[in-house]
VMD Tcl script that draws the C-alpha trace (Angstrom):
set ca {
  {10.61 165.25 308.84}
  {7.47 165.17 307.14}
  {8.58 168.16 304.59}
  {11.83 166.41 303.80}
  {9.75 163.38 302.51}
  {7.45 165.42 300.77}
  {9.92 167.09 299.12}
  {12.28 164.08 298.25}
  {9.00 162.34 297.02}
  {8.15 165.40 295.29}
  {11.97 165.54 293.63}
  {11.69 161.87 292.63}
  {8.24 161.72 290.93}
  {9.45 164.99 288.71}
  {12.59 163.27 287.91}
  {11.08 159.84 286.84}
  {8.54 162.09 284.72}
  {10.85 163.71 282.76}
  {13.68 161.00 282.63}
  {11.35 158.78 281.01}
  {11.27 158.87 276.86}
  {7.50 158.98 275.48}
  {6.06 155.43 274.33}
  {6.60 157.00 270.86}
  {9.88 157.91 271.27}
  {11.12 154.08 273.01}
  {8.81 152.47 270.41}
  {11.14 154.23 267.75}
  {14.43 153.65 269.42}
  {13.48 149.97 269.59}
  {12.60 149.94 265.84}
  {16.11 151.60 264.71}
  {18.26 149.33 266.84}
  {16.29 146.17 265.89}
  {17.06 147.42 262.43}
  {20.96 147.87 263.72}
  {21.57 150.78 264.66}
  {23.21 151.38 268.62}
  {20.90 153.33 271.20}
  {23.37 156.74 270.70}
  {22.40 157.07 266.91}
  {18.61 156.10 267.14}
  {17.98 158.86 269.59}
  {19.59 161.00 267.80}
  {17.54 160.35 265.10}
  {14.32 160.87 266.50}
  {15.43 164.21 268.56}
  {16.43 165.48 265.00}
  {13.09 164.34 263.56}
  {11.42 166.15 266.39}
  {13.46 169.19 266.08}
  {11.62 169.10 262.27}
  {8.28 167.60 262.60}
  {7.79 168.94 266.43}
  {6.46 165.99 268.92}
  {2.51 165.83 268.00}
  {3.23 165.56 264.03}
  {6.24 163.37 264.51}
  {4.08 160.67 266.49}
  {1.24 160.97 264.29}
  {3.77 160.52 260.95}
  {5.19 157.33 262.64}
  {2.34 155.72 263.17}
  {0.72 156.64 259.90}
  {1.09 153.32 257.32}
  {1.49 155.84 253.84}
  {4.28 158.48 255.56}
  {4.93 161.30 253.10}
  {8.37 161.08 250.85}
  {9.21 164.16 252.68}
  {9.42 162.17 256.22}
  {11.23 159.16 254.21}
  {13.93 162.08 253.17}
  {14.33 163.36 256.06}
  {14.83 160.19 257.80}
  {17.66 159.35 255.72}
  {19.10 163.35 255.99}
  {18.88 162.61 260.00}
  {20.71 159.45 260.23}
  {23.55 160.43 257.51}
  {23.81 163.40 260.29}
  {23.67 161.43 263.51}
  {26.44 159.29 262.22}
  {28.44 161.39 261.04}
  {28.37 163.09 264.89}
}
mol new
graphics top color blue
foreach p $ca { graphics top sphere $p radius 0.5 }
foreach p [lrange $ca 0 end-1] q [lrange $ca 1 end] { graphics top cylinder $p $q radius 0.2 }
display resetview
């Protein structure tokens, strides 16, 4: 009994770990949809930004006030692609 709640407690915590999006990631999500967009596009957004930037230099670039004209552009190239999907 004791193993079978050790591993469904086990189970749970990993699953609630890696469901959850990064404070980054939510933080950017709620950004894009306050700005319009639905939930779909704006995370597809960011996953294609991280594909780019990878996770540490995509955080750092959104919370950076002067972001480069190469993040602007490729903000733009991302959500042309994510809605045309």
């Amino acid at each position: 009994m004791k193993t079978s709640l050790s591993i469904a407690f086990i189970t749970l915590t990993v699953l609630l770990l890696t469901g959850c999006a990064g404070k980054s990631e939510r933080q950017f999500i709620s950004g894009c949809k306050a700005g319009g967009g639905d939930t779909a596009a704006c995370k597809c957004i960011y996953s294609k930004l991280e594909k780019k930037f990878g996770a540490d230099a995509l955080e750092h670039s959104l919370h950076t006030i002067q972001q480069t004209e190469e993040f602007h552009r490729e903000i733009i190239s991302s959500t042309y692609q994510c809605l045309k999907e």
